[in-house]
N, C-alpha and C positions, 0 to 999 in steps of 0.2 A: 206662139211664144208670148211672154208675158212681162212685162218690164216696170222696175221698181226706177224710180226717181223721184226726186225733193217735189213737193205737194206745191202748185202754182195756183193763184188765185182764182183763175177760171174751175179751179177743179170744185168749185164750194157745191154747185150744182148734184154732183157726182156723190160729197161727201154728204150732203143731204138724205138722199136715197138711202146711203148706205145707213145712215147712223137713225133713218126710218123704219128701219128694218131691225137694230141689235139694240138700241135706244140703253148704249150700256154703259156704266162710267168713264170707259175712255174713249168713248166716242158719244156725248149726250148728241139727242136728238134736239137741239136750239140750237139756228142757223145766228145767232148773236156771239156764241160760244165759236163754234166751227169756226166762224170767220175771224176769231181771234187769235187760235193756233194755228190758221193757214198767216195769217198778218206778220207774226211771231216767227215761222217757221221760215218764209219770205224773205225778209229783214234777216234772220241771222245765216242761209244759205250764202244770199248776198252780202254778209261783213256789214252791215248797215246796225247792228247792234254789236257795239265796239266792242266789250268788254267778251271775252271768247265762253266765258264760264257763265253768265247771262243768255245764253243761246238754246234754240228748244229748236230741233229739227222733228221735221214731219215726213215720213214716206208715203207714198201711195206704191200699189200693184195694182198696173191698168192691164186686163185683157183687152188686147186689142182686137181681136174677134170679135167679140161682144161690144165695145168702143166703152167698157166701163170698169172703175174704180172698185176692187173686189175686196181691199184689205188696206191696212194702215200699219205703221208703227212708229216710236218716236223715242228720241234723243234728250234728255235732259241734262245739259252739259253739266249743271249742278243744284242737286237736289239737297237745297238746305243752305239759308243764308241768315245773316244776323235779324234782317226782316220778315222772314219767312224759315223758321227754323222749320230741319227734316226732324219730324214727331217720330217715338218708336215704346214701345213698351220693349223692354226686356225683360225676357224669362229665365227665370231658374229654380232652382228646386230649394226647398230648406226641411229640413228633417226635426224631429220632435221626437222627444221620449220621455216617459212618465216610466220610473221603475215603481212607483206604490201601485199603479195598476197595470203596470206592465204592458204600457202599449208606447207601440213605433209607428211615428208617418210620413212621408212625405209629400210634401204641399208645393204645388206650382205657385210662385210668387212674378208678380206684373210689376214692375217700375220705370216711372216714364223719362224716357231721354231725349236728350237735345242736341242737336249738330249741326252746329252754325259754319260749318265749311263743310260739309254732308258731299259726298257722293259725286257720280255721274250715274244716272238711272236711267236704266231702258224698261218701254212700256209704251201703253198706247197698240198695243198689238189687236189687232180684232180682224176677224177674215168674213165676207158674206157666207151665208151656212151653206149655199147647194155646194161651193166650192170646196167648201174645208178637205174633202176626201180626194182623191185623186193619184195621180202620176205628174200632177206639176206641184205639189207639195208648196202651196202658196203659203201657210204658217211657216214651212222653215224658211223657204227665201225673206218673206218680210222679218224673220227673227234674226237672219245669219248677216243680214242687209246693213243690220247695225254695227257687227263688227266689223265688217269690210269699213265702213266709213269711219269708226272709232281709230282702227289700227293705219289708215292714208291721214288723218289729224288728231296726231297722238297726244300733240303738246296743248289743245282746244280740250280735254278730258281730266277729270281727276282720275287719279292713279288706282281708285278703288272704284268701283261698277257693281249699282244696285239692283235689285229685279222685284217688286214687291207683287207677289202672286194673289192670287184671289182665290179666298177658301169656299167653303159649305156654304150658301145664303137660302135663305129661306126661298119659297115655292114665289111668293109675293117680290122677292129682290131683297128684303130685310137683311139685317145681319144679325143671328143672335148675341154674339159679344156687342154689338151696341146699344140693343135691348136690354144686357144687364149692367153693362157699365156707362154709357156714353148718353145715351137716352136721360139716363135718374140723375146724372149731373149737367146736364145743359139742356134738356128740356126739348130739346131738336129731333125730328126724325132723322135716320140715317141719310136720305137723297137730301134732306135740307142741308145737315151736318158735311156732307160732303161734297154739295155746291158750294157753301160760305168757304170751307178751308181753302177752293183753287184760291182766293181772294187774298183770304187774312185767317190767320188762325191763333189770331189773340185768342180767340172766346174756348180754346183747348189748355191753352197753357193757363189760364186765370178761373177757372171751374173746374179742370180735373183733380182730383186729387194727387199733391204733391207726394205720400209716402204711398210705401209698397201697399198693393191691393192683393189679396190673398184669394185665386180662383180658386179655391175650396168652397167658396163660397158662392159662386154661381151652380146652378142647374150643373147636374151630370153630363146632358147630353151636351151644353157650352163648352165644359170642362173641354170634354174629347175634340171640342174643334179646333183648339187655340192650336195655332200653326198648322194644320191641314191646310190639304192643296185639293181646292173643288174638283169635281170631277173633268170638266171640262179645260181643267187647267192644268191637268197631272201629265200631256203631251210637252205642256214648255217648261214643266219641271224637271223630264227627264234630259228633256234637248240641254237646257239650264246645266244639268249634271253631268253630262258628254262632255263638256267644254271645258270645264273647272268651277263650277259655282256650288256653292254649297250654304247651307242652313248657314243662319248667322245665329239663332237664339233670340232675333227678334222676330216681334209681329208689329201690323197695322193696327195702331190705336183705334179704326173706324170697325174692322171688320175681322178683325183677326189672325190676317192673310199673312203665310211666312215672308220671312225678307233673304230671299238668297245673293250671297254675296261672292267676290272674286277680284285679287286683282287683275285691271286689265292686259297687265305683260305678261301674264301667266293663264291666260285665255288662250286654248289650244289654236284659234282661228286666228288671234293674231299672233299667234307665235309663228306658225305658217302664212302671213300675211305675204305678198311678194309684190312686186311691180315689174313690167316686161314690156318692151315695144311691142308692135303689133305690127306682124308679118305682112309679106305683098302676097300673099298666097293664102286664100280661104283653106279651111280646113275641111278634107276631104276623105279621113278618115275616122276610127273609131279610138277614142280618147276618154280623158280623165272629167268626169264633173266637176264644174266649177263654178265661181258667183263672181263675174268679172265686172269691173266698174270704169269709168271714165269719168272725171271732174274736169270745168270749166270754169273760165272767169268771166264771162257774158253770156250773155242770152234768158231765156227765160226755165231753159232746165238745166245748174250747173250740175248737178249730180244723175248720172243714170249706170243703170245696171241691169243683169241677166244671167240668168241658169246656161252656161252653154259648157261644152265641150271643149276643151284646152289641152295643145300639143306646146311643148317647151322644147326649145332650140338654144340652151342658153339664156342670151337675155332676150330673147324674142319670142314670141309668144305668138299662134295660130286658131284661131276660133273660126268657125263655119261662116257663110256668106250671110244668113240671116241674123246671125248675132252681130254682123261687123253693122249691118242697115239699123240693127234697132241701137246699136250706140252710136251709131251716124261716127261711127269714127273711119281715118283714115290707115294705110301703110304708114310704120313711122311714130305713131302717136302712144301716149303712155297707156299702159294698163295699169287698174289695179283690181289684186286677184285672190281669192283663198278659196281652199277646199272646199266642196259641197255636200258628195258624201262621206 
């Protein structure tokens, strides 16, 4: 069995290897980086970064089998502040007609927005590849991981919940939408342009162009990406779409990437969301899939979780002997619970 809980500093080792291996924007391969969102993620598990909407959680999926770190995903309590505004191009269409030559078109139009109280966004999702296939479905536990914790700290989240996916990139990692627009006004390659924004992204808002950009005017084959979901990302777009998220009409100014949106109270997972003690009797039969969770106020893992099997008694709740050893919980103690399949 396989258990997700808040990233602790010793795991930097663990998150090395992995981020060796996918070397991918959410998880860069620079242990200076890694050791920032484990710091980050630390500090806000533990309340140590006061302010609730300042807080950036990090999960790990440790196989314990293996005794290693196989996937990630993360919590951005709030995505977009007056210092760090959340960027977005917005699309839409605008139409054109000439009756002396009798022609009709329509043009996707780009215009850049600002939201300076932006979101809560999840992201950060990345699985090691022999893993990715299987019967323990480690992409949806690390995806479903974050609504279990959104819907136990409801009042810690803003009310709306972003997903920003990752489109088409070129064979090299490029993006072509920053090839035609991003590139010829700031002069940065895309991995440079999108290390500087974790930082600061003055150098977006003060070079890009402030009026609508008319994508007629990019390459055809750019045209056709704008908001596409890459291949290897069209599994979290449908997971995305099971739950309630949907297209918003925006993209990522860096790459393209659609931005699926939802409110969080109308998330099928935490609409189902429950809490339930936990039985004196392991669970000994055949039951319902589930993603059950346990939170603490000390030690060094307050958050953990687990794919198990759940019998409901009321308000008491029955999971197997090895799910109760891997949340180290007792008879008695709280659950928190939702759906799996």
């Amino acid at each position: 069995m396989m258990v997700l809980r808040d990233v602790a500093k010793s795991d930097l080792p663990g998150l090395k290897r992995l981020a060796a291996v996918l070397n991918s924007v959410n998880l860069p391969h620079n242990e200076d980086v890694l050791a920032g969102l484990i710091e980050k993620s630390v500090k806000s598990f533990t309340g140590k970064v006061k302010d609730p909407f300042e807080r950036e959680y990090l999960f790990v999926l440790e196989d314990l089998r293996n005794e290693a770190i196989i996937g990630t995903s993360m919590i951005i309590a709030q995505h977009g502040t007056r210092e760090a505004p959340h960027i977005y191009f917005q699309v839409t269409e605008a139409e054109t007609y000439s009756a002396t030559i009798d022609k009709h078109f329509r043009h996707k139009v780009l215009s850049i927005g600002y939201n300076y109280e932006g979101p809560t966004e999840i992201g950060g999702l990345v699985v090691d590849p022999p893993f990715r296939s299987g019967p323990d479905k480690p992409g949806k536990q690390l995806s479903y991981v974050r609504f279990l914790f959104m819907a136990l700290h409801k009042k810690a989240f803003r009310p709306r919940v972003l997903a920003e996916l990752l489109p088409p990139l070129l064979p090299d990692g490029r993006s072509p939408l920053w090839e035609s627009i991003g590139k010829k006004f700031t002069g940065l390659e895309y991995t440079e342009a999108d290390k500087l924004s974790r930082q600061n992204k003055e150098f977006i808002k003060e070079l890009f162009p402030s009026s609508d950009i008319w994508a007629t005017l990019f390459p055809e084959k750019v045209q056709r990406l704008i908001g596409e979901v890459g291949q290897e990302t069209r599994g979290v777009q449908r997971m995305l779409e099971r739950v309630g998220f949907e297209y918003a009409g925006h993209i990522d100014p860096f790459d393209g990437g659609p931005h699926y949106e939802a409110n969080l109270d109308d998330v099928s997972l935490v609409r189902r969301f429950r809490t339930a003690t936990l039985g004196d009797k392991p669970l000994e039969q055949e039951a319902d899939e589930c993603l059950v969770g346990v939170t603490r106020s000390t030690g060094n893992n307050r958050f953990r979780a687990v794919r198990a099997q759940v019998r409901f008694d009321d308000q008491t709740a029955f999971i197997p002997k090895r799910a109760r050893e891997l949340l180290k919980v007792k008879p008695g103690e709280k659950l928190s619970i939702i759906p799996f399949e």
